[in-house]
C-alpha positions as CSV (number, residue, x, y, z in Angstrom):
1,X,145.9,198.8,-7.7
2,X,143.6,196.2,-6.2
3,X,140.2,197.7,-5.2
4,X,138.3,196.5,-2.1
5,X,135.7,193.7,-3.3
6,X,132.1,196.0,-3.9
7,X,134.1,199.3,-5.0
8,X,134.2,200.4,-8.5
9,X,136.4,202.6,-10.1
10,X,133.3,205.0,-11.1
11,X,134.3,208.5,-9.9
12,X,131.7,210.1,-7.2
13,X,130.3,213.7,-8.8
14,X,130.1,217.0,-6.3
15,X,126.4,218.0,-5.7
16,X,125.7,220.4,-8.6
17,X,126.6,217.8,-11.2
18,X,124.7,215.5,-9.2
19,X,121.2,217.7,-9.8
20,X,122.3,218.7,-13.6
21,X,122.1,214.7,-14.2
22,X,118.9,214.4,-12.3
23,X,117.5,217.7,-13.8
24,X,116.6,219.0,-9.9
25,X,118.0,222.0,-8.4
26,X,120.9,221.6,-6.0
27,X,119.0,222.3,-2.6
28,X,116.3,220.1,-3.3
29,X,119.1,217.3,-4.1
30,X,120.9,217.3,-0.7
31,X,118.0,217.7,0.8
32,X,117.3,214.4,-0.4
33,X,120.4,213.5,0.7
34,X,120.1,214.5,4.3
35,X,116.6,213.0,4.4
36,X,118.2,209.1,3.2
37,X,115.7,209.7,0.2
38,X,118.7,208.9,-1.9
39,X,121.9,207.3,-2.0
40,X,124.7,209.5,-1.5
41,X,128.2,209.3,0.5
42,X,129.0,212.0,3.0
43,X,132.1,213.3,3.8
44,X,133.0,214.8,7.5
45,X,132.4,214.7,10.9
46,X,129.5,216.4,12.7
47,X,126.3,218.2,11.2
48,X,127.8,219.9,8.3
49,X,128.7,217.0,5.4
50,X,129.8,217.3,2.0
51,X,127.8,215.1,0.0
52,X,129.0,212.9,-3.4
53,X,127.4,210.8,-5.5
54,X,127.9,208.1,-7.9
55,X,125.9,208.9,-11.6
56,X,125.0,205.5,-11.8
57,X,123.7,205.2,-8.4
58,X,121.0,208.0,-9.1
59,X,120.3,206.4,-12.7
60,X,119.2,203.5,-10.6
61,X,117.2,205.4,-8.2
62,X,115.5,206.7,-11.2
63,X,114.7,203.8,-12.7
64,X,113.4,202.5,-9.1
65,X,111.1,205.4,-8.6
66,X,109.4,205.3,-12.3
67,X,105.6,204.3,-12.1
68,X,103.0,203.7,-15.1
69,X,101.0,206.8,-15.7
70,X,97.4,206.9,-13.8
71,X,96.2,209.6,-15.7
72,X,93.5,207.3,-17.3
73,X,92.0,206.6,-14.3
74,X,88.3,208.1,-12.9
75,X,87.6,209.1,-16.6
76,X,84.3,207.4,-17.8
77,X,86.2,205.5,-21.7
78,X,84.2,207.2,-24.4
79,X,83.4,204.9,-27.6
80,X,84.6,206.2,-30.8
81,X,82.1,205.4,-33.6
């Protein structure tokens, strides 16, 4: 079967196996969801959607949202002798 051009045949995960990847508990994951905060596909008409995600989508959200460590900064440096 010929896919659309810009589908893949990666299989879209339910919500809980969504947040197990990410580590996150469910409700705080389609509340991204709902928000736009993340990508994810809904399904249905009207204000009550089931949500479904790709695993490699999130991995690249991830990846997107990882900043170097500022922990370092306001500290005076102290010399070691």
């Amino acid at each position: 079967m010929q896919l659309p051009m810009g589908f893949t045949h990666e299989q879209f995960v339910d919500g809980q196996r969504a947040a197990d990847f990410l580590g996150v508990p469910r409700k705080t994951l389609l509340s991204l969801a709902r928000r736009g905060s993340i990508l994810a596909h809904p399904l249905g008409e009207g204000m009550r959607h089931t949500w479904r995600f790709r695993i490699s989508e999130l991995a690249s959200w991830v990846q997107s949202k990882t900043v170097e460590s500022d922990s370092h900064r306001g500290r005076k440096e102290e010399k070691i002798p």
